[in-house]
N, C-alpha and C positions, 0 to 999 in steps of 0.2 A: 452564468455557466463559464467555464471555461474548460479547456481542451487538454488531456494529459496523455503521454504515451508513458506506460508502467515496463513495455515489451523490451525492455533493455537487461543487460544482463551486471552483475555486482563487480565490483572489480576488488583489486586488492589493494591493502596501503602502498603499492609502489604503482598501483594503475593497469596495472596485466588485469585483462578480465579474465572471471574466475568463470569458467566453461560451465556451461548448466544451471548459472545460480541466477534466473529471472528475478527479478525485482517482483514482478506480476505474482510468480507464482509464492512470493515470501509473504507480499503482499494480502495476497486472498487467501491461503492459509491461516495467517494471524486472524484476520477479520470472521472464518469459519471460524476458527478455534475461542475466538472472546479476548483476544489478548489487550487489556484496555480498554474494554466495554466495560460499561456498568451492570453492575451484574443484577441491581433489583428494577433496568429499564426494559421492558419488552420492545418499548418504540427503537431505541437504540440499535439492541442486539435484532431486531429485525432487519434494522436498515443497515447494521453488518451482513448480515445472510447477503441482503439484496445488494450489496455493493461487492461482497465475496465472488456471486455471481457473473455479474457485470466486467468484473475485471476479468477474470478467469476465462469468458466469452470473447473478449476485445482479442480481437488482431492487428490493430492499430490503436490509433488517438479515441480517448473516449473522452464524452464531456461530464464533468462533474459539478455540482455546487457545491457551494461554499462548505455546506454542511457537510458532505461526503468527502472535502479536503479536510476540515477537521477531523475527521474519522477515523481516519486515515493517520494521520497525522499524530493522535492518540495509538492509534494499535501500533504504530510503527515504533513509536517512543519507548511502547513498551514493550516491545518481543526482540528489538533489533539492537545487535553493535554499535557503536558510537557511527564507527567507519561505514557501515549499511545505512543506517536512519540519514547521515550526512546524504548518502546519495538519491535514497530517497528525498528529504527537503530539497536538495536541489532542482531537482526532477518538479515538484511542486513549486518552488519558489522563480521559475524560471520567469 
């Protein structure tokens, strides 16, 4: 397991954070929505619902496995800007 805090907000290519724009809540959107799931896995797209959840509930550091970093990891690749997924990985990759 390890430990992530998602509660941070996006910033812009010069580093001004961009007001409103949660990481979390980009996060747990893409993961309700499918964005990067497979779409003929039910195991999958469940454990998006339930990882949708999870984040969307945290008000701090949540722990996550390995699998749920990849998950992550995928939905983010594919719903997000080059310049947003960057800060997600980072956030991950810390």
């Amino acid at each position: 397991m390890s430990k992530i805090n998602l509660n941070k907000e996006f910033k812009d290519f010069s580093g001004t954070i961009i007001a409103g724009e949660m990481i979390s809540d980009a996060i747990a959107k893409h993961l309700y929505l499918g964005k990067g799931v497979s779409v003929d896995n039910g195991d999958e797209k469940y454990a998006a619902y339930k990882l949708s959840s999870k984040i969307m509930n945290a008000t701090k550091e949540i722990d996550v496995t390995p699998e749920e970093i990849v998950l992550i990891k995928k939905v983010a690749a594919a719903s997000l800007t080059p310049g947003a997924y960057g800060q997600v990985m980072d956030l991950l990759e810390k």
